[in-house]
C-alpha positions in Angstrom: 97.8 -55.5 161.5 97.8 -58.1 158.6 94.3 -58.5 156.6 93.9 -62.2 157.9 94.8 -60.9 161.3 92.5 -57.9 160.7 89.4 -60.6 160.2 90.4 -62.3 162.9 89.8 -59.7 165.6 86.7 -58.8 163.8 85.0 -62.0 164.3 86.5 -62.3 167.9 84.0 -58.9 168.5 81.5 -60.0 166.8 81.1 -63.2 168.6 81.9 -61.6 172.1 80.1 -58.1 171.4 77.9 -58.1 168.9 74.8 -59.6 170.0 74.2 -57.2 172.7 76.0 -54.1 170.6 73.5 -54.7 167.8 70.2 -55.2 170.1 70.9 -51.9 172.3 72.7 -49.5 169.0 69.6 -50.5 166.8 67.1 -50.1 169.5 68.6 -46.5 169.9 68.7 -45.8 166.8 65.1 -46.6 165.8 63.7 -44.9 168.6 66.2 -42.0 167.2 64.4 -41.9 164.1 60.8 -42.3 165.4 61.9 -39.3 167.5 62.8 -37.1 163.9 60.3 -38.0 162.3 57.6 -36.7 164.8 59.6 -33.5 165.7 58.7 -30.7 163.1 61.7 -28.6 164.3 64.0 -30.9 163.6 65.6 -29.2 160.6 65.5 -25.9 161.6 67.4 -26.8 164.8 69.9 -28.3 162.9 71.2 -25.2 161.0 70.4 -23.8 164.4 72.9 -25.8 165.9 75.2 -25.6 163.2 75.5 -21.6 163.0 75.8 -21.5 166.7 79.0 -24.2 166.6 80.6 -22.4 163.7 80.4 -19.1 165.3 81.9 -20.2 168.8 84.7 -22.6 167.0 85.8 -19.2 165.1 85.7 -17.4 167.9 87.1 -19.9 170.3 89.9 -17.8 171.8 87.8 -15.2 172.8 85.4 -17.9 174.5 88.2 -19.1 176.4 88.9 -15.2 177.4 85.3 -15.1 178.2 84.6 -18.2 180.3 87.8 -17.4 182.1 86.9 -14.5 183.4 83.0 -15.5 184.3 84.1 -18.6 186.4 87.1 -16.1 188.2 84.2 -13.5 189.0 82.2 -16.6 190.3 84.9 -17.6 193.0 86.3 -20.1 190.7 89.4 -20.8 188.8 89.9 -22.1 185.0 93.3 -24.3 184.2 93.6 -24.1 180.4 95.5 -27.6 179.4 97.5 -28.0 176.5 97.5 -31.5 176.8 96.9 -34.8 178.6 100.3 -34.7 180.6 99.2 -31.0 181.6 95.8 -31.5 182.4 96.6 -34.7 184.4 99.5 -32.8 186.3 96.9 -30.1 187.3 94.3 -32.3 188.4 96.6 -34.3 190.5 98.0 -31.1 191.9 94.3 -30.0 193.3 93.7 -33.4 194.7 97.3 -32.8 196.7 96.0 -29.4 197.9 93.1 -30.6 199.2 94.0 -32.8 200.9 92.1 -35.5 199.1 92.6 -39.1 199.0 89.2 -40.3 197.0 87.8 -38.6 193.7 84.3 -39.7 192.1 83.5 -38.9 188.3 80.6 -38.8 186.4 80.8 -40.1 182.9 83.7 -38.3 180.4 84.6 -39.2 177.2 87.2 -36.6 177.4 88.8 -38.1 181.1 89.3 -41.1 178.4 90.9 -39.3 176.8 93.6 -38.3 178.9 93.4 -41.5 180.9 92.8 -39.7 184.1 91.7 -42.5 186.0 95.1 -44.3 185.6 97.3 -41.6 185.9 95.6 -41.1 189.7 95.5 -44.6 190.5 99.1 -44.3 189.5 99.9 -41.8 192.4 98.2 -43.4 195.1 94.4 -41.8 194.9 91.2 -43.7 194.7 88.7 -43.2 191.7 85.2 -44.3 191.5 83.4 -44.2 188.2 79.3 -43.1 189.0 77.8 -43.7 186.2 76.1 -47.1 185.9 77.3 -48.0 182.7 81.1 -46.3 184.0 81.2 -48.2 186.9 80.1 -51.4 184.8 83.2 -51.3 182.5 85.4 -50.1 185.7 84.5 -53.3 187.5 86.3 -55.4 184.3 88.5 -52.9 183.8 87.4 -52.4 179.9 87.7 -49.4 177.5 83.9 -47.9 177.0 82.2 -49.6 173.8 80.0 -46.7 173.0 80.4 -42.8 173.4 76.9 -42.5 175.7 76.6 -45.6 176.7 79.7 -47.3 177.8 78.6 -50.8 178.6 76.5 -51.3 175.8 78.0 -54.5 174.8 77.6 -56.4 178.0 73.8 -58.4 179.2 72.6 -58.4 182.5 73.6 -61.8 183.2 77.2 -60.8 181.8 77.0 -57.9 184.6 75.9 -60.0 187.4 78.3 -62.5 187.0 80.8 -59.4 186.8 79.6 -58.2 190.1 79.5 -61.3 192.0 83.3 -62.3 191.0 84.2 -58.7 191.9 82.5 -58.3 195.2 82.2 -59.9 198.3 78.4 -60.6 198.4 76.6 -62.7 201.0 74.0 -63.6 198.4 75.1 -63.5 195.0 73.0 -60.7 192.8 70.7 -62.2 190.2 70.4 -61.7 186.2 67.7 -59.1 187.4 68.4 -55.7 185.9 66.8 -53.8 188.8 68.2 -55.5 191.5 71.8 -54.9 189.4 70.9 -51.3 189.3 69.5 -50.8 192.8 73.3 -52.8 193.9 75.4 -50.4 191.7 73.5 -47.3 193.1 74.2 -48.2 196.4 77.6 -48.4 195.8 78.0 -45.9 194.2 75.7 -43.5 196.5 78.6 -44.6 199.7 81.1 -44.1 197.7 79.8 -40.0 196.4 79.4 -39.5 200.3 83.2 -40.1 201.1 84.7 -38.4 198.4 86.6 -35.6 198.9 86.4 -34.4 195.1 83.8 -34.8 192.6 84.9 -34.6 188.6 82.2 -34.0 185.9 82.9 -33.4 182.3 80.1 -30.8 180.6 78.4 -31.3 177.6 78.3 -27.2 177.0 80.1 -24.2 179.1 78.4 -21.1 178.4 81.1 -18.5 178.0 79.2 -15.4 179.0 78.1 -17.1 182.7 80.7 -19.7 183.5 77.2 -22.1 183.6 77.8 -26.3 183.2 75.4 -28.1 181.2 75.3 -31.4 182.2 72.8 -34.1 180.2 72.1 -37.2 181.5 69.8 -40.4 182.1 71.2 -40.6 185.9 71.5 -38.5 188.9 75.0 -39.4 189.5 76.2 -36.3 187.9 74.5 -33.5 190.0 75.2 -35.6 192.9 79.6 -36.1 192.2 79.5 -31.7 191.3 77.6 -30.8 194.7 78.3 -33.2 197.2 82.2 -33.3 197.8 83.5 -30.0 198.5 85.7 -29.4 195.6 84.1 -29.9 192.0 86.7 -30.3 189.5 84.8 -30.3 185.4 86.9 -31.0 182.4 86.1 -30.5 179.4 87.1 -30.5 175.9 87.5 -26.2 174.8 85.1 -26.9 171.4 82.1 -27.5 174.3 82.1 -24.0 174.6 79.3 -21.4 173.4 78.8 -18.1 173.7 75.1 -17.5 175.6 72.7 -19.5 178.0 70.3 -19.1 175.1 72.1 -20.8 172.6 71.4 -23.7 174.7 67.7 -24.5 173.7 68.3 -25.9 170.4 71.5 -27.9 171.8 69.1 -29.3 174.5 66.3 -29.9 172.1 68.3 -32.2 169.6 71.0 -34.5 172.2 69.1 -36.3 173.4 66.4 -36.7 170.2 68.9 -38.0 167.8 71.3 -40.0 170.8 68.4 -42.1 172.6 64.9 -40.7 171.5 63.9 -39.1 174.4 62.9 -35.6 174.2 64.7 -34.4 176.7 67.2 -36.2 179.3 65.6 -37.1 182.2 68.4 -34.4 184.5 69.4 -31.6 183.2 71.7 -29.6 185.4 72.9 -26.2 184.9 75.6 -25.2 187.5 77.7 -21.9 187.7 79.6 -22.6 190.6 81.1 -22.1 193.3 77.5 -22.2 194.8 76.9 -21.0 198.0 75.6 -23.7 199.9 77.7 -25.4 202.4 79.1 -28.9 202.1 77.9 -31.6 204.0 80.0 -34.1 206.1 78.3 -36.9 206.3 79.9 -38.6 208.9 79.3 -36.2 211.6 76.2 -34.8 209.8 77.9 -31.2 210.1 77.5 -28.3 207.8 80.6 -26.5 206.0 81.6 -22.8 205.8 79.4 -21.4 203.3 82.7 -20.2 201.3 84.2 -23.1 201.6 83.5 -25.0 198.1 86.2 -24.9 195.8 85.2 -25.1 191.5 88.0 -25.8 189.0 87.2 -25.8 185.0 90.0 -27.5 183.5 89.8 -26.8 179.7 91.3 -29.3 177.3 93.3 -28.2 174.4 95.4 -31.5 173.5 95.3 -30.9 169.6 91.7 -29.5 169.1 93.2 -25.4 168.1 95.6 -27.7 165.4 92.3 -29.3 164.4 90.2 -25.4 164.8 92.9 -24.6 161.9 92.7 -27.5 159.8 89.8 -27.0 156.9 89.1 -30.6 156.7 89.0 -31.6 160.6 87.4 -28.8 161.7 84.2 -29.8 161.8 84.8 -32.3 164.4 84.8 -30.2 166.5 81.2 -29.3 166.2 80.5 -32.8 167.6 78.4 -33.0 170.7 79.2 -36.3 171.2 75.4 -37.6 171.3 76.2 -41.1 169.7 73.9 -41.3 167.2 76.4 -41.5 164.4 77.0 -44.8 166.0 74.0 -46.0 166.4 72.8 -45.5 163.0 75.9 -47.6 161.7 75.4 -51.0 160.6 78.9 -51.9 160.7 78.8 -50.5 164.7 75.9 -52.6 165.0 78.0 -55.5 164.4 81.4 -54.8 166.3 80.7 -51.8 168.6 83.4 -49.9 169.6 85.9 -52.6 170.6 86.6 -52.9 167.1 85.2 -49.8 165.1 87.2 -47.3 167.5 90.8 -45.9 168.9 92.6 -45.2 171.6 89.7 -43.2 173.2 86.7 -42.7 170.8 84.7 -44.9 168.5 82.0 -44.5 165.5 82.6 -42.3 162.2 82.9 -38.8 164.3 85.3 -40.7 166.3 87.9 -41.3 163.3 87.9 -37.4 163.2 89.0 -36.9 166.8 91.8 -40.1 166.5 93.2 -38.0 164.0 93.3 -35.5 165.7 94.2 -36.2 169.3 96.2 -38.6 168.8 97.4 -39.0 165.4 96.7 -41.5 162.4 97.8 -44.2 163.6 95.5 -44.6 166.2 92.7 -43.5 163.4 94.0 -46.3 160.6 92.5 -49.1 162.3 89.4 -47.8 162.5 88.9 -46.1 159.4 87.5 -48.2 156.9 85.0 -49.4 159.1 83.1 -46.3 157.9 82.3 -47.0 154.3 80.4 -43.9 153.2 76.9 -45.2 153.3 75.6 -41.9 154.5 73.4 -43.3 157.1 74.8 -41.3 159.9 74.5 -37.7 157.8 70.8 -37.4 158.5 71.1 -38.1 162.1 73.7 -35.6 163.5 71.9 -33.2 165.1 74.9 -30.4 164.0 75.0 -31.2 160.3 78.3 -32.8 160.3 79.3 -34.8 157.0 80.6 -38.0 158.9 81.4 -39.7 155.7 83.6 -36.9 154.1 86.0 -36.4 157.4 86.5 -40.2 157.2 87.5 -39.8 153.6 90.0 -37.1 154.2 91.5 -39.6 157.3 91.7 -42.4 154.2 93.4 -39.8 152.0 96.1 -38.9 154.4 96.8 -42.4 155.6 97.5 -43.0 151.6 99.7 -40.8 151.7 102.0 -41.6 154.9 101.3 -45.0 153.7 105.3 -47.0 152.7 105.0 -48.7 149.1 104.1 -52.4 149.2 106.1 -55.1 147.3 103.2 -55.9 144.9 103.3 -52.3 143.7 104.1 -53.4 139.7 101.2 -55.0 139.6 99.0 -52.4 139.5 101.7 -49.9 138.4 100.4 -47.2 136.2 96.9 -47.5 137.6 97.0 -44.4 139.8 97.2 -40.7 138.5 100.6 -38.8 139.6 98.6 -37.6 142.4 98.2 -40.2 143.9 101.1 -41.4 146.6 103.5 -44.1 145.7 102.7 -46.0 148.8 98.6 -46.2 148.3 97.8 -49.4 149.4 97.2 -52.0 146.5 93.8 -53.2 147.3 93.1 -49.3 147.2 94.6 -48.9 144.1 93.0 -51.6 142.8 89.3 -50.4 143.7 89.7 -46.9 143.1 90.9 -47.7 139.7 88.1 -49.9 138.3 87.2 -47.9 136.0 90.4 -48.3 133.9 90.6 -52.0 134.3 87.0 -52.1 133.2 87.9 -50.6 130.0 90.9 -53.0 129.5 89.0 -55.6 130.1 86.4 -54.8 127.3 88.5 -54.8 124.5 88.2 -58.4 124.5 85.4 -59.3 127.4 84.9 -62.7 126.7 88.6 -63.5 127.6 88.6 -61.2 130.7 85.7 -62.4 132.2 87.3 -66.3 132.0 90.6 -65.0 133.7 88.0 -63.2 136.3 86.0 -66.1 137.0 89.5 -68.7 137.1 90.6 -70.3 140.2 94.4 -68.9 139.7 93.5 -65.1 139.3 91.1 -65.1 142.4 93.8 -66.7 144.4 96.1 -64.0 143.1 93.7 -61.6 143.9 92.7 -62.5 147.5 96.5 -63.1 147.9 98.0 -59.6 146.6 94.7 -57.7 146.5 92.9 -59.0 149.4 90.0 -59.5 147.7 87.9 -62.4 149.2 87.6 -65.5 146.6 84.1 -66.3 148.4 82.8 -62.9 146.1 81.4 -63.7 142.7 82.9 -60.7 140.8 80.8 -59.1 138.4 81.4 -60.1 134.4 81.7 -57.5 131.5 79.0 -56.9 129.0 79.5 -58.2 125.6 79.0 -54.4 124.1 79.1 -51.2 126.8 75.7 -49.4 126.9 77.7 -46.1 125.1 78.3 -48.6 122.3 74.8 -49.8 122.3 73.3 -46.4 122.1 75.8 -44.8 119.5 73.8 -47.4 117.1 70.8 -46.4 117.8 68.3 -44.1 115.7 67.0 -41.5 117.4 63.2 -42.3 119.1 61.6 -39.1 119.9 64.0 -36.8 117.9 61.0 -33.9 118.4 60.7 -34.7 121.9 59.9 -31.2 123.6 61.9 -32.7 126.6 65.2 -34.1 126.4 67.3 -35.8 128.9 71.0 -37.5 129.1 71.5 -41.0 130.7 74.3 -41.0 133.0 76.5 -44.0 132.1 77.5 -45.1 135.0 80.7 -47.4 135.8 78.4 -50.7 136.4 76.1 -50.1 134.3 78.3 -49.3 131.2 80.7 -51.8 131.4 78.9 -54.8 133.2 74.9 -54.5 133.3 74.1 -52.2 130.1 70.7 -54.6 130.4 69.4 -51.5 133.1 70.7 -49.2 130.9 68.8 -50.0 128.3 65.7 -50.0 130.0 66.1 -47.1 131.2 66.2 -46.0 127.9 63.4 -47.6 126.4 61.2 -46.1 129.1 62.1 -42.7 129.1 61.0 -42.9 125.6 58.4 -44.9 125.9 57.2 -41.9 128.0 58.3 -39.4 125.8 61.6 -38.1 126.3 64.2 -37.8 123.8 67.4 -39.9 125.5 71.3 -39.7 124.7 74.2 -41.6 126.1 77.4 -40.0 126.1 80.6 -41.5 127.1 81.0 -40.0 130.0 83.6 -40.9 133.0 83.3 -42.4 136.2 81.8 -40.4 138.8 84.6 -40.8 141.1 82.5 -42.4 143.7 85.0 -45.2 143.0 88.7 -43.6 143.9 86.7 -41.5 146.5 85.9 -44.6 148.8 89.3 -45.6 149.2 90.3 -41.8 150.4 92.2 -41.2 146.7 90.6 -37.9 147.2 92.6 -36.2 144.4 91.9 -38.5 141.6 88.4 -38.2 142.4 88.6 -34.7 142.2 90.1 -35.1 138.6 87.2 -37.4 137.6 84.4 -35.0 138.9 86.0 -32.0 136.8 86.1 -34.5 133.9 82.0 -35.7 134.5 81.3 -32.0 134.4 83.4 -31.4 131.5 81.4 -33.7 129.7 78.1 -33.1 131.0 78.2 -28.8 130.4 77.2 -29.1 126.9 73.7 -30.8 127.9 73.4 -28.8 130.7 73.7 -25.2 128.3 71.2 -27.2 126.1 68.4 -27.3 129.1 68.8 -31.3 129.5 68.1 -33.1 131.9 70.7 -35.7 133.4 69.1 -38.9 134.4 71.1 -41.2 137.2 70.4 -44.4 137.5 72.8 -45.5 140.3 71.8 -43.6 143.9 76.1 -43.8 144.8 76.4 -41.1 141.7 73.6 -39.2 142.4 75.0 -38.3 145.6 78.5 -37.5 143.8 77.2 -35.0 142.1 74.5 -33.6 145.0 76.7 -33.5 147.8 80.5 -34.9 147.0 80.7 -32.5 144.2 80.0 -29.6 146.5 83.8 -30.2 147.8 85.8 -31.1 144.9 83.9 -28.5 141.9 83.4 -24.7 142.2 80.5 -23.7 143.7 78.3 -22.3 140.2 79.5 -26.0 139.1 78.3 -28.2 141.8 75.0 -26.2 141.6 74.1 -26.8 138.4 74.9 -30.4 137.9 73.0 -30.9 141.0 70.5 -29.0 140.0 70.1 -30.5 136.7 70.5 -34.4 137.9 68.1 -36.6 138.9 67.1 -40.6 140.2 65.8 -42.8 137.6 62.8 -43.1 139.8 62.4 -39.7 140.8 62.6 -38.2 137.0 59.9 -41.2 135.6 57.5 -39.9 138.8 58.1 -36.4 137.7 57.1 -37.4 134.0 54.1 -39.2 135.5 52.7 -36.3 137.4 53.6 -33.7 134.1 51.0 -35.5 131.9 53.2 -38.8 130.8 51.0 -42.2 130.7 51.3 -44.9 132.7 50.2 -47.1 129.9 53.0 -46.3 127.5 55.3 -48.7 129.5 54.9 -52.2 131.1 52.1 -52.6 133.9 50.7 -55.9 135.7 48.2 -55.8 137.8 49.0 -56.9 141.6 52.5 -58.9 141.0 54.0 -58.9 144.2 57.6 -57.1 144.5 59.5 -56.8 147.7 61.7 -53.7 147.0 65.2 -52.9 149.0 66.8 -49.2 148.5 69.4 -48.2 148.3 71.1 -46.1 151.4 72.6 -43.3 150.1 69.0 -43.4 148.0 67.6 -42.6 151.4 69.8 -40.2 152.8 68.7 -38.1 149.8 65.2 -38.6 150.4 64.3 -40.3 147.4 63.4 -43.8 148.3 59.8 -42.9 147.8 59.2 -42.5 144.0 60.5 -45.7 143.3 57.6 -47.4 145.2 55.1 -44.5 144.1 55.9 -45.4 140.6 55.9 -49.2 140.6 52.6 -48.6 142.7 51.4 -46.8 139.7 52.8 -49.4 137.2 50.2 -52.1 139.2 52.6 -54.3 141.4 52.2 -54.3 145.0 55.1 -53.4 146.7 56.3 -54.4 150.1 59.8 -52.3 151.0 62.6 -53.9 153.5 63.7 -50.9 156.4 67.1 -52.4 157.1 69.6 -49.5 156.7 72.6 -51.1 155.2 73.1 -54.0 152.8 76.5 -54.5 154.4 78.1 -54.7 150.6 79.0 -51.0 150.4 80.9 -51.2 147.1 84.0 -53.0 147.5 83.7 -53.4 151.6 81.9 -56.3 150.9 84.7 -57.9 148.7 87.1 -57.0 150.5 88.7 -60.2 152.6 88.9 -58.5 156.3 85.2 -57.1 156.0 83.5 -60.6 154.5 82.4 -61.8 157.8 81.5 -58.4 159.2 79.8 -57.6 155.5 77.5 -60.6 155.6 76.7 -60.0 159.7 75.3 -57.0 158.4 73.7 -58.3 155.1 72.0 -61.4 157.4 69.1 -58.4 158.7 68.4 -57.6 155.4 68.0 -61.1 154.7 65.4 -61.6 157.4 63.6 -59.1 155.7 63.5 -60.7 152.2 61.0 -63.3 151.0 61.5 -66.9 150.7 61.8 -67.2 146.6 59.7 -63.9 146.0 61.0 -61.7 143.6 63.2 -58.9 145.0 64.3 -55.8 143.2 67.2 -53.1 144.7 67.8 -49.8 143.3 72.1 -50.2 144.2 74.5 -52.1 142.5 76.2 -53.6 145.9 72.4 -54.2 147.3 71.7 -56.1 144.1 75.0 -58.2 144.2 74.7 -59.0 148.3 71.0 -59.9 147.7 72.8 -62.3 145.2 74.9 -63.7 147.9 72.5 -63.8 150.7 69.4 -65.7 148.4 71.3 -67.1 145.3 68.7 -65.3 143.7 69.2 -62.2 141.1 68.0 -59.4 142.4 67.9 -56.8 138.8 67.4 -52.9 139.6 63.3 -51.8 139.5 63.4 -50.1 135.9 63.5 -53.9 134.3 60.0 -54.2 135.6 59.1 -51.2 133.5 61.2 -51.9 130.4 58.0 -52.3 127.6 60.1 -54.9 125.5 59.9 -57.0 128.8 57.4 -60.2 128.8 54.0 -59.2 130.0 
């Protein structure tokens, strides 16, 4: 799919979609957090969660062994399938020997998957989705839009016009969502009394019992696994875990971080077969007692391949709660129509595209995720969303065929990087290098940047969008600047290094140098090394090898002050998390820990100065200027959102904060030509939440140059409004 083409899909979502997508995703999501943040457990659960997944995915093959033998000693019989052809053959094959002509499902994301419900309506069998938001999306014979709740992007008055083309009413059904419900259920209650077999999938097996877990807002479940006589449940082989106790923290968290409940209004734990009878409802007669068939049909279909892949294999810890979605901001926008594959949507689901069905079916999809961490917080197993979707970037580089504008940007990419590495890729993840080119003689570069000809080049070749201002380079770098400078506090008794970072080196050495006048105002002795880009750069377009190269460099550089006890002071929240959590992946361990031991926020370090005897009166203070103040995500996903306003509390402004997620800018998303619709549908809630003509400060380099966009109005990073050489 072409960029323009690309765009053009995007916008058809949005406009179809997103209204309802980002009403119902953000509502979850908010009630998701309220959840967390009153539930003291929370964390603990997590690792809980987390140990108890690792374990049972190392030990998967003696789960199977396990499970296998519990169900047989409970009457029933497990079908291990290696795929979707397999498990479809056996499924078909137990509707044939019973005789059956009608199946009802519960809700399964992995039945998607293998795309059960038209391989039987192929042969000849009737299948009736039960759940309400399943039989929704049957009824217009749609893909699901979200992983728990499948027609999330449809209204009531979308559904009841759905329903009245679809059935043969006497009075048509009105916009009224209980009398849409109340219409389904009874639909869907005749059709569970005719079936012959009921499927269910299961959000956990318990290996040691053959017990089904099955979570859900409906009864529709309990009712498809008791009331036919033959129960067929499929089910991915990763759902598995080892006792009925390792349950509890599973059932504690689901439903907490997916919709905000506590607990899910049914909870069903089945080891069948069970021993009561079947029920015919026609002739209100009872069944033999032993005459319920059970079937688990374990799903393989690429998960052992992803079980041994290092980088994938945490997919599989995935419990499919939807909350990685929900928290999105791009997901908000599109839904899963356009931020998904063949079967699964969201940033877990660019994991399992990979790995069920291949890249291709992942590429699509993949840069909808752009890293802004949102999602880390909320997975109730720990998973790191954001690196999984790298590592899908980095091998799509690398099957990637080379593009006709390669000599353009030839040279730009270390050897490690693949000859076929998309140019818009190449182009981002090298910024860095044609930063420094370009200030050797800025004044010239920044009047080829800001010409009509080169941004048509660039949106041509590049794809990147000509309605972006692109930033302009300093006059003289923030390294240069402080290599002239005489030492402030050369007796300090605490010394720090500034982290140059990219933006603030080469185009906005103005924060810089506030920065540095601050820390010294307050005492600290301050040097600026040239250091290298983080890597946060290369990283975000999956060039996971030349990040790698730049994070041994930064640590290379940085050693000496770390032997010398000082501090290293980050002003941009995107290289903070480098080196706190990136790092942890691409340095050796005794390396990541102590550059991320020894790093901090701007904000968080001038708090800590602040709290260790440092005087608030030593740098600039007003007394009750308003500020409205937007931070930065990955800012928040480390927790440290809260000096910044602690300290510009302190400092006399009041401050009012914005609690939108996501800028929508994300580094070079926003500039990028495909994303600029689906950047600026995201940036229009931040927006709402911005004064008309107040000042407005934000801690991130893309928030600052979106809040550009969005109000025509500069919006400079907090430590300006500390700087003492500032007017008062």
């Amino acid at each position: 799919m072409s960029r323009s083409e690309k765009a053009a899909e995007i916008r058809r979502v949005m406009g179809v979609d997103g209204e309802n997508i980002e009403k119902n995703a953000r509502n979850l999501s908010d009630k998701a957090s309220d959840a967390i943040e009153t539930f003291e457990s929370y964390e603990d659960l997590r690792e809980e969660t987390r140990r108890i997944k690792e374990g049972a995915i190392e030990s998967l093959p003696e789960r199977i062994d396990e499970v296998t033998e519990a169900v047989e000693a409970n009457g029933g019989t497990v079908y291990l399938a290696q795929d979707a052809e397999d498990a479809n053959r056996y499924i078909e094959g137990v509707m044939e020997d019973s005789d059956a002509e009608h199946l009802v499902k519960s809700k399964s994301m992995t039945t998607e998957e293998l795309e059960l419900n038209h391989h039987l309506e192929g042969s000849g069998y009737e299948v009736t989705e039960t759940d309400l938001g399943e039989f929704v999306i049957q009824q217009a014979n749609e893909a699901p839009s979200h992983i728990i709740a499948p027609a999330m992007h449809r209204s009531p008055p979308d559904i009841a016009e759905l329903f009245n083309e679809r059935f043969d009413l006497d009075e048509p059904l009105t916009e009224d969502p209980e009398e849409l419900t109340e219409f389904a259920r009874e639909k869907v209650g005749e059709r569970i009394r005719e079936a012959d077999v009921g499927l269910t999938g299961a959000n956990f097996v318990v290996t040691e019992t053959g017990t089904i877990c099955i979570v859900t807002n409906e009864g529709n479940a309990r009712k498809t696994a008791v009331t036919p006589p033959t129960h067929i449940a499929v089910t991915g082989i990763e759902k598995l875990i080892p006792t009925v106790s390792d349950l509890r923290p599973f059932l504690e968290l689901i439903a907490r971080t997916g919709t905000g409940q506590e607990i899910g209004a049914y909870l069903s734990l089945l080891t069948p077969p069970v021993e009561t009878p079947s029920l015919d409802f026609e002739t209100g007669e009872y069944g033999a007692p032993d005459d319920r068939e059970f079937h688990l049909v374990l799903i393989d279909n690429g998960r052992m391949a992803m079980r041994e892949d290092e980088q994938f294999k945490e997919t599989l810890y995935c419990i499919r709660c939807g909350a990685c979605s929900n928290a999105c901001a791009n997901f908000q926008s599109v839904g899963g129509h356009a931020f998904g594959g063949e079967t699964y949507s969201g940033g877990i689901g660019t994991g399992w595209e990979a790995g069920i069905h291949g890249l291709d079916s992942a590429a699509e999809m993949n840069d909808l995720c752009t890293g802004c961490s949102q999602c880390v917080n909320k997975c109730p197993v720990k998973i790191d969303i954001p690196w999984i979707n790298t590592v899908v970037r980095d091998r799509l580089n690398r099957s990637a065929e080379p593009e006709s504008f390669d000599f353009l940007v030839d040279g730009l990419v270390p050897d490690e990087e693949p000859a076929g590495l998309d140019v818009q890729k190449r182009l981002f993840g090298n910024i860095e290098t044609l930063a420094k080119v370009g200030s050797i003689a800025p004044t010239l570069s920044n009047a080829a940047i800001e010409s009509s000809a080169v941004q048509r080049l660039l949106e041509r070749v590049a794809g990147v969008d000509s309605r972006r201002s692109l930033p302009t380079l300093a006059d003289e770098t923030l390294v240069e600047w402080a290599a002239g400078r005489r030492r402030a506090n050369p007796d300090a008794d605490r010394e720090a290094v500034l982290y140059p970072d990219l933006y603030t080196n080469y185009f906005s050495p103005e924060r810089g140098k506030a920065a540095v006048r601050v820390l010294e105002a307050l005492g600290v002795e301050v040097r600026v090394p040239s250091v290298p880009e983080s890597g946060r750069a290369p990283l975000s377009q999956g060039m996971i090898d030349t990040a790698d190269e730049k994070a041994s460099a930064v640590y290379a550089a940085l050693a000496e002050h770390l032997d010398a006890d000082r501090d290293v002071v980050v002003i941009e929240p995107s290289d903070l998390a480098m080196f706190r959590t990136d790092y942890e992946r691409l340095l050796p361990e005794r390396s990541h820990s102590r550059l991320a031991d020894g790093s901090y926020e701007l904000f968080e370090y001038v708090y800590g100065l602040l709290e260790n005897g440092s005087e608030i009166d030593t740098i600039r203070t007003v007394d009750g200027d308003e500020i409205t103040y937007h931070s930065h995500c990955q800012q928040r996903t480390l927790g440290l959102d809260p000096y910044t306003t602690a300290v510009l509390d302190r400092a006399g402004y009041d401050v009012s904060t914005t609690d939108v997620e996501c800028c929508g800018m994300a580094g070079s998303f926003g500039y990028k030509s495909e994303y600029y619709e689906l950047s600026m549908d995201v940036g229009s809630r931040l927006d709402e939440q911005l004064p008309d003509g107040g000042p407005v400060v934000a801690s991130g380099t893309s928030c600052g140059e979106q809040i550009a966009s969005l109000t025509a109005d500069d919006a400079p990073h907090p430590i300006r409004l500390l700087d003492p050489l500032s007017s008062r």
